[in-house]
C-alpha positions in Angstrom: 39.8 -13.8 55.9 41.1 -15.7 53.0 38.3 -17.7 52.9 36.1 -15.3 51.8 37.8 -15.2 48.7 37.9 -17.5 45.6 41.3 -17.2 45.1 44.3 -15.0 46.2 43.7 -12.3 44.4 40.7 -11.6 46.9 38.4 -10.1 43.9 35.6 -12.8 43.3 33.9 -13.7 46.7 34.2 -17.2 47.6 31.6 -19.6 46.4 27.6 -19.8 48.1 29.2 -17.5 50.7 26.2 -16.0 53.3 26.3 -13.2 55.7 26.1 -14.7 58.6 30.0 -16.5 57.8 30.7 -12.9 57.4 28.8 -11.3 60.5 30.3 -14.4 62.8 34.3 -13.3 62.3 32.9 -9.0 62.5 31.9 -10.2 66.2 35.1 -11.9 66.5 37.3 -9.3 66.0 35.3 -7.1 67.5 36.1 -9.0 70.8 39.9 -8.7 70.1 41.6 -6.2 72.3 43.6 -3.8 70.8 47.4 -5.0 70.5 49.7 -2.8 68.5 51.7 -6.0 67.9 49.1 -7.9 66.0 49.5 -8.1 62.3 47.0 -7.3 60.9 46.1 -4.5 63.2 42.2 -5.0 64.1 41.6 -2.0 62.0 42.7 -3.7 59.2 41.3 -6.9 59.5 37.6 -4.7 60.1 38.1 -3.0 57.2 39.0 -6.1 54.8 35.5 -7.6 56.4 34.1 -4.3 55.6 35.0 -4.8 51.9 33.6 -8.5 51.8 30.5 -7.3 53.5 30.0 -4.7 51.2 30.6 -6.8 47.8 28.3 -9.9 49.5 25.4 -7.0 50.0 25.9 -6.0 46.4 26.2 -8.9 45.0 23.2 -10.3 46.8 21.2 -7.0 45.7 21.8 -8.4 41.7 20.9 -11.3 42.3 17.9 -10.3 43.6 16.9 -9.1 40.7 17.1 -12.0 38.5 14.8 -15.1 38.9 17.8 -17.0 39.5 21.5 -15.7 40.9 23.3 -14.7 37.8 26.7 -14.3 39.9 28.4 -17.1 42.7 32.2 -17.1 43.4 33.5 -16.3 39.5 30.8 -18.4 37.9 28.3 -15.6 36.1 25.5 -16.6 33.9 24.2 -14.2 31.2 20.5 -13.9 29.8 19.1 -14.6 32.6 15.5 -12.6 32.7 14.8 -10.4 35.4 11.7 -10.8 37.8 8.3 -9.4 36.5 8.5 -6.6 39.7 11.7 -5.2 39.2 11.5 -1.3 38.6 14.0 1.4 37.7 14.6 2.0 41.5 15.5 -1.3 42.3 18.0 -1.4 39.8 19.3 2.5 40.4 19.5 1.3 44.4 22.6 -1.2 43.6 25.5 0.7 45.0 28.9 -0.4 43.0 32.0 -0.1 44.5 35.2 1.9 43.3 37.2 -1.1 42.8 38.5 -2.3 39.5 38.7 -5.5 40.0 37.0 -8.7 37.8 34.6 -9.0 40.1 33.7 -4.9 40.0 33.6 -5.6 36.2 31.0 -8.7 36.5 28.6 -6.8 38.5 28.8 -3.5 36.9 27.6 -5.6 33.2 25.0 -7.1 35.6 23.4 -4.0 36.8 23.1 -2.9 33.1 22.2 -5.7 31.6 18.8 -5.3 34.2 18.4 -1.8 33.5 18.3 -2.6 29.7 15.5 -5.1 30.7 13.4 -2.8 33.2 13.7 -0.6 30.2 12.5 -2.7 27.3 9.5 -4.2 29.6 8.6 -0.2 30.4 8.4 0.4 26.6 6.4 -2.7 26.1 3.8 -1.5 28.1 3.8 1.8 26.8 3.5 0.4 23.2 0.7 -2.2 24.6 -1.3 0.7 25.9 -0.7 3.1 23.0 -2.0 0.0 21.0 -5.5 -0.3 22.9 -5.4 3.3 22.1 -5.2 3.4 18.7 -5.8 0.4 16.9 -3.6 0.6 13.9 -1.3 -1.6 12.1 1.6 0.8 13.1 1.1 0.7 16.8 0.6 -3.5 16.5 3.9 -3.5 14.8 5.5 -1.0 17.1 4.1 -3.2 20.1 5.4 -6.5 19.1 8.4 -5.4 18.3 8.5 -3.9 21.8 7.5 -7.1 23.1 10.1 -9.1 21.5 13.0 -7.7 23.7 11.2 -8.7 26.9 12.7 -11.3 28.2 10.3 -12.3 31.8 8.3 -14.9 30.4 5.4 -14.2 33.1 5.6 -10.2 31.4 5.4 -11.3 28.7 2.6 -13.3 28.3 0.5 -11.1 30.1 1.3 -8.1 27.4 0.4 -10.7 24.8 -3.3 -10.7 26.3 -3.7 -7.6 25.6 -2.2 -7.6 22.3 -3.8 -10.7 20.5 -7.6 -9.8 20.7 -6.4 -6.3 19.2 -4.7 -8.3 16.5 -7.0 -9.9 15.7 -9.5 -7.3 15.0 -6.9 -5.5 12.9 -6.0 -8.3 10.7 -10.1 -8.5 10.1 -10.0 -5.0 9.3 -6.9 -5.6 6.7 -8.5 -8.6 5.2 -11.7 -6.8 4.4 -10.2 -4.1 3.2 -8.0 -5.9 0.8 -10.8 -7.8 -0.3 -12.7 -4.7 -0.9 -9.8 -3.4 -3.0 -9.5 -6.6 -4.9 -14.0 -6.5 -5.7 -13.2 -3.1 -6.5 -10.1 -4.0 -9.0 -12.5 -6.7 -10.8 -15.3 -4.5 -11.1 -13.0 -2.4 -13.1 -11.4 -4.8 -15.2 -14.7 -5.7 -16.0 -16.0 -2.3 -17.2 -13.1 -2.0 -19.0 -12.9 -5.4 -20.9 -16.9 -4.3 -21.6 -16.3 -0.9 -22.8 -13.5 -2.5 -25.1 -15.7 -5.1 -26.6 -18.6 -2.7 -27.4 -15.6 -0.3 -29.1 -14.9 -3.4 -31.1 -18.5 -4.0 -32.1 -18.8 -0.8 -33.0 -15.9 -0.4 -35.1 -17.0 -3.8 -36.8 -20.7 -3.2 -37.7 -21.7 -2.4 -41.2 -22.0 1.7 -41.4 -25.2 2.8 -43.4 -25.5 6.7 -44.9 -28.4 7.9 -46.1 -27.3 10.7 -49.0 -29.2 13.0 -50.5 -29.4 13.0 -54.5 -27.8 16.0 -55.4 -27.6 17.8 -59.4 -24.0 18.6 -59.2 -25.2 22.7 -59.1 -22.7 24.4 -56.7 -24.1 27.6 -57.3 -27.0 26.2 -54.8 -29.7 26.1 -57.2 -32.3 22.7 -57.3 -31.8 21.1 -60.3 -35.4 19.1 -59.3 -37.3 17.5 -62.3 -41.0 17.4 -61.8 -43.1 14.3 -62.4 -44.1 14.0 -66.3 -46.9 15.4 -67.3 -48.5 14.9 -70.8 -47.9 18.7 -72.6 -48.2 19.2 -76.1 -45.4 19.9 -78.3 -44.2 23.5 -78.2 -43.5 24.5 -81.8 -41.9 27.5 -80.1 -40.9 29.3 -77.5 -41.3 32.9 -75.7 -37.5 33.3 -75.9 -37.6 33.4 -79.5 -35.9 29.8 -79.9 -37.8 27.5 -81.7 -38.9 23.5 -81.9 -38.1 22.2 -85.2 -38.7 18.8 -85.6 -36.7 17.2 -88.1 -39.1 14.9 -89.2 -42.3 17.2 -88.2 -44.6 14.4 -90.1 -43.9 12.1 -87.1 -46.0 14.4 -84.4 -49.0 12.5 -83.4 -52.0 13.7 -81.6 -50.7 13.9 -78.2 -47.7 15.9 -79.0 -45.2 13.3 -78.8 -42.8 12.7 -81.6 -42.6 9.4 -83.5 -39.2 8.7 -85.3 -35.5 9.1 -84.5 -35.2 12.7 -83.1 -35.8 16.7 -83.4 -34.1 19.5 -82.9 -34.3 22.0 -80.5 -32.3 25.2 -80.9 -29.9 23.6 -82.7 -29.2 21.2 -80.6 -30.4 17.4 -81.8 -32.3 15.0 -79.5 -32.4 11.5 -80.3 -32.3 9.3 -77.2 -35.1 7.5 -75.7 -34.3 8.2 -71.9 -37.6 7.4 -70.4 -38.1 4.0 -72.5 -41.6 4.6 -73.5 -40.5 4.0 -77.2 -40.3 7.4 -78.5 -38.1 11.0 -78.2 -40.2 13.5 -76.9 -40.4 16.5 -75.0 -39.8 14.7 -71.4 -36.5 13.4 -73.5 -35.5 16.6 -74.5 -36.2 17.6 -70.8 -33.9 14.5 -69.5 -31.2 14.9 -71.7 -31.0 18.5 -70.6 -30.4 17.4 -67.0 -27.9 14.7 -67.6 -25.5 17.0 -69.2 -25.4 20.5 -66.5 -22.1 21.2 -65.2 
């Protein structure tokens, strides 16, 4: 019996053990007669070979589950991937034993450690699938992250497949948009820099008004001086004021006085405002005009 075991303390099985070692010594004892001297008692020694059948058939069971045997004698090797066609139920069929032994411990983190894989390769696939669903950056980044924690190579690669030509076409899709956003972005910059230079121009350019002539009469009458017309000299006038000229020798025949000045109303005009060499009535007219209010 003790060779079945690593060591004394009959936890970790010995080293490349097989079931038929084991199966070989069951016949045996079953071929023992029952003695009530023997020590162990043949119950005993059936059970003990029931205990190392039972942790070989486990043990065999995770190991079947990884590409290569993660657990012989006390040796255990971790991150080991599991094979592309282990499900749930393979896993969930492992029976552990009560014991709590090292070798009880070493399974148990075994049997999770593939569960955690059959789990992250189940998610993969859903994210792959939702992905050929909806082809968005979200779902591309919620599938390769998914993918990341698959650790079957052969799984792997074949959720890649599917992944890369959808990639693909997204990262098109991004690149045109962002190239459409940066066009866009110009364009504006453009119309802007444009609409500032014209503001410029238009601030810069010489600013022409044409304004009307106006009297200084608020009280919104025209002050508007007809053309000249040749009118003889008005010795007086219906209002009762007179023309006195104060040199009355110096009419001539056209009505126009020659000289320095005359007077009308009291009120002396001497200034030549038209320049055609003499004060007249068109003077008197003028002279009027330049000093209203």
């Amino acid at each position: 019996m003790n060779k079945f075991y690593e060591s004394n303390k009959k936890d970790f099985l010995a080293k490349d053990l097989k079931k038929e070692e084991v199966v070989k010594v069951e016949k045996q004892v079953d071929e023992i007669e029952v003695n009530a001297e023997l020590t162990p008692t043949k119950n005993e020694v059936k059970n003990a070979l029931k205990d190392v059948s039972t942790k070989l058939e486990v043990q065999t069971q995770i190991n079947n589950l990884y590409e290569k045997p993660v657990i012989n004698g006390s040796q255990v090797v971790k991150d080991v991937p599991i094979k592309a066609n282990v499900d749930k139920k393979q896993v969930e069929a492992v029976k552990l034993t009560r014991a709590n032994d090292a070798w009880t411990k070493a399974v148990t983190a075994l049997k999770t450690d593939s569960a955690t894989q059959v789990k992250n390769t189940d998610e993969a696939k859903q994210a792959v699938k939702a992905l050929e669903k909806d082809r968005t950056p979200e779902n591309l980044a919620k599938a390769q992250e998914a993918l990341n924690k698959v650790k079957n190579t052969t799984v792997k690669k074949d959720l890649n497949t599917k992944v890369e030509p959808v990639k693909k076409e997204i990262e098109t899709k991004v690149q045109e948009q962002q190239a459409k956003q940066q066009a866009d972005a110009q364009t504006q910059t453009q119309a802007q820099q444009q609409a500032s230079t014209q503001a410029q121009d238009t601030t810069s350019a010489p600013q022409t008004q044409s304004t009307p002539a106006t009297s200084g009469n608020t009280g919104g009458t025209s002050n508007y001086v007809a053309p000249r017309q040749s009118q003889p000299a008005q010795s007086s006038n219906n209002g009762g004021g007179s023309a006195t000229p104060s040199q009355p020798a110096n009419q001539n025949n056209s009505g126009e006085f020659e000289g320095e000045g005359f007077t009308v109303d009291g009120k002396y005009y001497n200034t030549d405002h038209d320049g055609n060499g003499s004060v007249d009535w068109w003077d008197e007219m003028l002279e009027d005009y330049f000093t209203i209010d």
